[in-house]
C-alpha positions in Angstrom: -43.3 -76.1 -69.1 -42.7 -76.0 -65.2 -44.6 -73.8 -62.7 -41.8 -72.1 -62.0 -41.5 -70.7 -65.6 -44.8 -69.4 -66.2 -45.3 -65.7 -66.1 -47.0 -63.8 -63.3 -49.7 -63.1 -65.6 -50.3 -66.8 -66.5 -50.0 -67.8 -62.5 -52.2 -64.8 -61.4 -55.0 -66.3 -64.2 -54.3 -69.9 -62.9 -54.6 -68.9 -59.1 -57.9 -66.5 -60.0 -59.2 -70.1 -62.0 -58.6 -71.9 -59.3 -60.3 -70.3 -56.5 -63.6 -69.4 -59.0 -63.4 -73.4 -59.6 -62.9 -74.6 -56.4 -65.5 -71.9 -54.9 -67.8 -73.2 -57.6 -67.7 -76.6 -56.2 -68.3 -75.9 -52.8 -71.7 -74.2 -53.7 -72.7 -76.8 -56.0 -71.8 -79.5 -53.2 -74.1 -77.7 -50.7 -76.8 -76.4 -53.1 -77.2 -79.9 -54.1 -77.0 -81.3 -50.5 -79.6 -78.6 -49.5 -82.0 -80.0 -52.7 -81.9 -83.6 -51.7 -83.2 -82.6 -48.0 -85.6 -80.9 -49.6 -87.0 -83.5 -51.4 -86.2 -86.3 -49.1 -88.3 -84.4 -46.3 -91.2 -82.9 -48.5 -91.9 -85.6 -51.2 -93.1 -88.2 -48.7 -96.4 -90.1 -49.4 -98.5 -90.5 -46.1 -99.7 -94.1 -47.4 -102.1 -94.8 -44.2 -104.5 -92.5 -45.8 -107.5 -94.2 -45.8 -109.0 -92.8 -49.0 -107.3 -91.0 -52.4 -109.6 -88.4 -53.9 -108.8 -89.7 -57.7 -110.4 -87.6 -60.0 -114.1 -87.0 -59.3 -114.5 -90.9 -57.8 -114.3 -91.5 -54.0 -112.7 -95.1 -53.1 -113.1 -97.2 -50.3 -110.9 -98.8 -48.6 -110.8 -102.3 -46.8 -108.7 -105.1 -45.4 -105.5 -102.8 -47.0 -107.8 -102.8 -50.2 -108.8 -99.7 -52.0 -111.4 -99.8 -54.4 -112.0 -97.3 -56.6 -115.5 -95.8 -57.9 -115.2 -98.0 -61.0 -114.5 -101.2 -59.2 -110.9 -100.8 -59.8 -109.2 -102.5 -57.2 -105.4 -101.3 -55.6 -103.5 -103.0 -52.4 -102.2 -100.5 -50.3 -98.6 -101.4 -49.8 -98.4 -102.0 -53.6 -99.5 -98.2 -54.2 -96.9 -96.8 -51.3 -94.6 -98.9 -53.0 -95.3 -97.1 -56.2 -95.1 -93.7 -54.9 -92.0 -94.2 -52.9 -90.5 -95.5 -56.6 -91.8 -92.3 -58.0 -90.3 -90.2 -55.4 -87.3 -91.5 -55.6 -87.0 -91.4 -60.0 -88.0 -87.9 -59.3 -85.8 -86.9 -56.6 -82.6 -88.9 -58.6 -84.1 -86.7 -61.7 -83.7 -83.2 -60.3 -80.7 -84.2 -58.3 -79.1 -85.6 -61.6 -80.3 -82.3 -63.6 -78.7 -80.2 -60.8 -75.6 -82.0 -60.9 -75.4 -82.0 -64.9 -76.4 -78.5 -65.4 -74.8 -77.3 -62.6 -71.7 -78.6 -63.6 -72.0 -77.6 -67.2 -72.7 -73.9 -66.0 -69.9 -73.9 -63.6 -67.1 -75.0 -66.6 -68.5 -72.4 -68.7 -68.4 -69.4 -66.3 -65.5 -70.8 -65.2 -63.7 -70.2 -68.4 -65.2 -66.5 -68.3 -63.6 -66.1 -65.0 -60.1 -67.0 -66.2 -60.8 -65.0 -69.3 -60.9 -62.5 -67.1 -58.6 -63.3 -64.5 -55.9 -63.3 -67.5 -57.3 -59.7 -68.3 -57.4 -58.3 -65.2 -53.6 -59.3 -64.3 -53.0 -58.0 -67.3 -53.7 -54.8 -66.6 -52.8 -55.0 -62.8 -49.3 -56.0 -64.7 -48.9 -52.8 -66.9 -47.0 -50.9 -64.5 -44.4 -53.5 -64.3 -44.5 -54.0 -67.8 -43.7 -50.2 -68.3 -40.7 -50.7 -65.7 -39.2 -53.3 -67.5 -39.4 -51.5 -71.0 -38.0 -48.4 -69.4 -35.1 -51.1 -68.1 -34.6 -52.7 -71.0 -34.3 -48.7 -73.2 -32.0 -48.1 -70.8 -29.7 -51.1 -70.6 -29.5 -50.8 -74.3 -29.0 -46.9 -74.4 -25.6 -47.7 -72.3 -25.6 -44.9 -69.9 -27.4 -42.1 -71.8 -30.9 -43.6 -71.2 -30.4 -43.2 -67.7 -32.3 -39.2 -68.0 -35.5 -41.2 -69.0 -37.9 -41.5 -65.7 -41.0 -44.2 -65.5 -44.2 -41.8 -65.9 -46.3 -42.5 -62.3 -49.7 -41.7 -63.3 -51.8 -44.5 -61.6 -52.9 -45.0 -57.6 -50.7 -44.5 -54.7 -49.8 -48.1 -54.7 -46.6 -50.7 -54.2 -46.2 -50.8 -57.9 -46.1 -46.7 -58.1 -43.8 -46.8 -55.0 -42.0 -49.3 -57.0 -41.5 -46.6 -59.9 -40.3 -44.1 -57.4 -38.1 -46.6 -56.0 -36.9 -47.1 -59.5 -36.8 -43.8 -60.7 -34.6 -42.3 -57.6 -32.0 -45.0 -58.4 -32.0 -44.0 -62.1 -31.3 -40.5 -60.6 -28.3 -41.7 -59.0 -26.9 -43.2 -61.5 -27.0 -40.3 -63.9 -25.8 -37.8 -61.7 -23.3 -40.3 -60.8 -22.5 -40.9 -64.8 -22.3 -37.2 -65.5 -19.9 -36.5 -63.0 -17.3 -39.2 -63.8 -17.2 -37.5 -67.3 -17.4 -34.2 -66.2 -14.2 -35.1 -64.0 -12.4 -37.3 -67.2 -13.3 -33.9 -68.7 -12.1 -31.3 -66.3 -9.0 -33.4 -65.5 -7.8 -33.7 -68.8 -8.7 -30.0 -69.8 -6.2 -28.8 -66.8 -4.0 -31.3 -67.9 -3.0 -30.0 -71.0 -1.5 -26.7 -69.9 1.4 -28.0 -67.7 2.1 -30.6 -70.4 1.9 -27.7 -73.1 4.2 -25.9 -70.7 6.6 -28.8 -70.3 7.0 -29.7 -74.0 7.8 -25.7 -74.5 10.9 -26.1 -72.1 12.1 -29.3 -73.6 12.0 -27.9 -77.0 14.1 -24.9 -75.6 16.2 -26.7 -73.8 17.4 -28.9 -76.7 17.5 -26.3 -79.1 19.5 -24.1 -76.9 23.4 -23.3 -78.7 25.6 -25.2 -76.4 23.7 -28.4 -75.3 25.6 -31.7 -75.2 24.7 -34.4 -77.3 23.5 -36.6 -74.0 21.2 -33.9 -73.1 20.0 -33.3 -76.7 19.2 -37.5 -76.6 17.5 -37.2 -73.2 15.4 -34.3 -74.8 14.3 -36.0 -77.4 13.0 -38.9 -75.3 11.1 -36.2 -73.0 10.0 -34.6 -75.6 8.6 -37.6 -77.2 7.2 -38.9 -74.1 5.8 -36.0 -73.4 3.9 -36.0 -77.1 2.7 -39.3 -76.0 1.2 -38.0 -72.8 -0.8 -35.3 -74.9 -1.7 -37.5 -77.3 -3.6 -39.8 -74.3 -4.9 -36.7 -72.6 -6.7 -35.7 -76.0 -7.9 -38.7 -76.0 -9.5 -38.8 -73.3 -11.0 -35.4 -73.6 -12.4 -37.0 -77.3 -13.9 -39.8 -75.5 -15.6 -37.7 -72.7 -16.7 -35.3 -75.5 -18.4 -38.1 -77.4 -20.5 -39.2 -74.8 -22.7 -36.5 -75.2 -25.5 -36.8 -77.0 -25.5 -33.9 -79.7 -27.6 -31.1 -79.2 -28.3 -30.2 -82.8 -28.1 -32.3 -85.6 -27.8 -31.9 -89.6 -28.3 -34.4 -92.4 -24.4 -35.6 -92.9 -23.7 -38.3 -95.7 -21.5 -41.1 -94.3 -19.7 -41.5 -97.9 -18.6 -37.5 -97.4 -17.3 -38.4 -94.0 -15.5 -41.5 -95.1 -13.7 -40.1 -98.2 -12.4 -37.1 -95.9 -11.0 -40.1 -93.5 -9.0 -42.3 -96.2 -7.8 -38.9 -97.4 -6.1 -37.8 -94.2 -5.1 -41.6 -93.5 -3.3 -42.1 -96.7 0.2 -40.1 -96.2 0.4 -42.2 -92.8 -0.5 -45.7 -94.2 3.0 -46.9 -93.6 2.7 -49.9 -96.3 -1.0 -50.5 -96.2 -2.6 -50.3 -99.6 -6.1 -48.7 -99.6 -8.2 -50.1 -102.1 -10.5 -48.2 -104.0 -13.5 -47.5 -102.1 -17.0 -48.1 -102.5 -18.6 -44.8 -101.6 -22.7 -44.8 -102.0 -24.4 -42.0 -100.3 -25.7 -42.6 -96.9 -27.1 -39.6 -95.2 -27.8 -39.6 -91.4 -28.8 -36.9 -89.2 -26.2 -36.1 -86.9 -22.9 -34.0 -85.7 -20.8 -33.6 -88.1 -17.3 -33.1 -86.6 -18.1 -36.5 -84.2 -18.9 -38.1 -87.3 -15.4 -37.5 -88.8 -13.9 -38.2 -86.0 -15.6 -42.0 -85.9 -14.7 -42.1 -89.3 -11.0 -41.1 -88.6 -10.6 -43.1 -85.5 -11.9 -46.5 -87.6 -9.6 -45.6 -90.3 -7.0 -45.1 -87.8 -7.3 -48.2 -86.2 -7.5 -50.2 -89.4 -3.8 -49.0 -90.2 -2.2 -49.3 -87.3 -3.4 -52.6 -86.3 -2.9 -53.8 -90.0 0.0 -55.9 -91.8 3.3 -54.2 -93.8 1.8 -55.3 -96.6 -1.7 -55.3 -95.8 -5.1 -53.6 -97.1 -8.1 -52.1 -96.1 -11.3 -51.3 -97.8 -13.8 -48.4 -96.9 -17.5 -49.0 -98.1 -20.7 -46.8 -97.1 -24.5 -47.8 -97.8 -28.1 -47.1 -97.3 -29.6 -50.4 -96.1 -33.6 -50.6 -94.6 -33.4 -47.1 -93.9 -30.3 -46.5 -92.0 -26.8 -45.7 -93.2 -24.0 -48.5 -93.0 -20.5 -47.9 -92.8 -18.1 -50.8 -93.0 -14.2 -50.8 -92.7 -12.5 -53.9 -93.8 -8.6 -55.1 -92.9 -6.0 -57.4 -92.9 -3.9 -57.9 -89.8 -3.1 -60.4 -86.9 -5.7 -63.4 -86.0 -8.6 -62.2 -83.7 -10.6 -64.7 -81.8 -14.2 -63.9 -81.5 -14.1 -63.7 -77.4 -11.4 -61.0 -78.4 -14.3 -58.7 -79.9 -15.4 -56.9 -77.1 -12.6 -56.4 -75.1 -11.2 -54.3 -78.2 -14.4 -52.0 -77.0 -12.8 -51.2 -74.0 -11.2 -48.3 -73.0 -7.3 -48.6 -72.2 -7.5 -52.3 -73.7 -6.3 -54.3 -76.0 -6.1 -58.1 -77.8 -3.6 -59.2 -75.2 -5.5 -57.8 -72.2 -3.0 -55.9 -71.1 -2.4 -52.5 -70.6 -1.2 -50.6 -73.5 2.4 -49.3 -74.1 5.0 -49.2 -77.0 3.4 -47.3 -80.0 0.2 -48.9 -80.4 -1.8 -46.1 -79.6 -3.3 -46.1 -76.1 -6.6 -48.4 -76.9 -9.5 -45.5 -77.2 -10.0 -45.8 -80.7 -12.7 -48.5 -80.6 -14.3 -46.9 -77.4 -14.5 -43.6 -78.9 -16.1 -45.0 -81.7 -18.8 -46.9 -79.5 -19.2 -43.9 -78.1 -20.3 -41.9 -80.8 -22.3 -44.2 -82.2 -24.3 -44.8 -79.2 -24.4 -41.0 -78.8 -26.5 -41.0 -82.5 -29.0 -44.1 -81.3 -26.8 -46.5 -83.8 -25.1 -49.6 -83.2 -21.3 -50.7 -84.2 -20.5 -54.3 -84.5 -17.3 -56.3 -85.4 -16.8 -59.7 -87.1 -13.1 -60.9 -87.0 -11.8 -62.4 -90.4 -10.7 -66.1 -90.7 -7.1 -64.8 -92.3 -6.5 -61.9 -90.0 -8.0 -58.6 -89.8 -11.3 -57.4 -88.4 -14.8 -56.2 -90.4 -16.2 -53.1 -88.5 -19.8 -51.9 -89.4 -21.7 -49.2 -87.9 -25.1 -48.4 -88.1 -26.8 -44.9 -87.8 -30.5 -44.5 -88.4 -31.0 -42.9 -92.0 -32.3 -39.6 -92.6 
């Protein structure tokens, strides 16, 4: 592995080696050049000596002969010779014992120092590693983890002023969150009079005694668009409302909710055959009333964007402590790089805005939505003879 792709923790621990090791050096280098002047100044034999005091016997020296008390002859150069071979094995000893032990002791606490240069990065690295958790919650929360705040409980430091930093931006962003959906909200909300208002004087303009049969056709059209345009606006208002995460929450069985849905779908099936279901309990805390409506809306979707002469199946499940829903259907081809976009609001397979009678592309969002609103998470898997497999998953009870 490169360098570059190391952590900061491992580069911190490498850097903190480094200068311990190199630092190590540099004092071994100059203790051991301070111990070799020692011992080249200090071991010296002054051989011109005349006499040796060797033991208890006094010897006498003559014509660069020494003789010693027991008759024992030496020749002067020969014994400064010896003594400068001596002072030189035991200056090349020490120096060598300095060099090996040194060098041993300076591996070993050099391993201690990057024991501890790992640990102490480590902990100079926390507050960054709380960041990027809080990140991460947050980018998988959507935009509802954007009320959580990094806790600054440490030094005034860069990484604290980091935090703030960090925490002011997540400010932003949730005030700036809340009010887009308080204005999707409000907007749709006033909305719905003057359309409720409109419809009323279609309907009594149609139904009036008298009206011509061009008028009574251009009625109907307004009336109809008109149906379609409150139909988007409670849309919307479903979408803003499910959002919000739900204050209070009671155990709800995804099974209940399911059967409710196929019941409500199954005078407007138009042609699509519902198979029997396979409805085991699956109780989740939660809201009930935006858990029927995921339910609805992913019935809803599954028979609308189905064949004449399609089928879907409904299926509910406890699985490693969390409830599973799954709605299965036939219907056109969907390519997996399709998935996602289906997730988006106003959005459909073609990528193009919606028209027709189609529905106006919430269904899926809505569903996200409130799934993300109870901490679960909703996937689809596109079928390789049409259709779609949608599964949600809501933490179990």
């Amino acid at each position: 592995m490169r360098p570059r792709d190391w952590t900061i923790q491992g580069r911190l621990t490498v850097l903190y080696g480094s200068l311990f090791f190199v630092a190590g050096a540099v004092l071994l280098a100059l203790t051991y050049l301070l111990v070799w002047q020692g011992l080249t100044s200090r071991l010296r034999v002054d051989v011109s000596v005349p006499a040796f005091r060797l033991g208890a016997a006094v010897p006498s020296a003559k014509d660069g002969v020494i003789e010693l008390a027991d008759g024992t002859k030496l020749n002067v150069s020969q014994l400064a010779e010896q003594v400068r071979e001596r002072e030189q094995a035991t200056r090349d000893t020490v120096l060598g014992n300095l060099l090996t032990q040194g060098g041993v002791a300076l591996v070993g606490v050099g391993l201690l120092a990057v024991a501890f240069g790992w640990l102490l990065a480590r902990r100079a690295l926390q507050p960054v590693h709380r960041i990027t958790e809080t990140a991460g919650r947050i980018a998988r929360a959507d935009s509802r983890g954007l009320h959580e705040r990094i806790p600054i409980d440490g030094p005034r430091d860069e990484v604290a002023e980091l935090a703030r930093t960090f925490n002011s931006m997540l400010e932003r962003l949730n005030r700036s969150f809340d009010g887009q959906r308080r204005f999707v909200a409000n907007a749709s909300h006033e909305l719905r009079t003057p359309l409720a208002v409109q419809r009323a004087l279609i309907e009594i303009t149609t139904t009036r005694p008298g009206t011509s049969a061009d008028a009574q056709q251009l009625g109907d059209g307004l009336l109809e668009l008109n149906i379609r345009h409150e139909n988007l606006i409670d849309g919307l208002l479903m979408l803003a409302d499910s959002q919000n995460e739900p204050t209070e929450t009671v155990p709800v069985d995804l099974a209940e909710v399911a059967a409710r849905a196929l019941e409500t779908a199954g005078p407007r099936a138009d042609g699509v055959r519902i198979e029997e279901p396979a409805l085991a309990a699956a109780p989740v805390p939660g809201d009930p009333v935006l858990l029927e409506r995921m339910a609805h809306k992913l019935v809803e979707n599954a028979v609308r964007h189905n064949n004449s002469d399609g089928w879907l199946r409904v299926s509910t499940s406890s699985r490693d402590g969390a409830g599973v829903l799954t709605v299965t259907n036939t219907g056109p081809v969907i390519r997996a790089y399709e998935v996602e976009t289906m997730f988006q609001p106003f959005r459909r397979l073609d990528r193009e805005r919606v028209s027709g009678d189609r529905g106006f592309g919430l269904g899926l969002s809505i569903v996200r939505a409130i799934v993300d609103a109870h901490g679960g998470e909703v996937t689809a898997v596109p079928r390789t003879d049409g259709g779609l497999t949608v599964t949600v998953r809501l933490p179990g009870c």
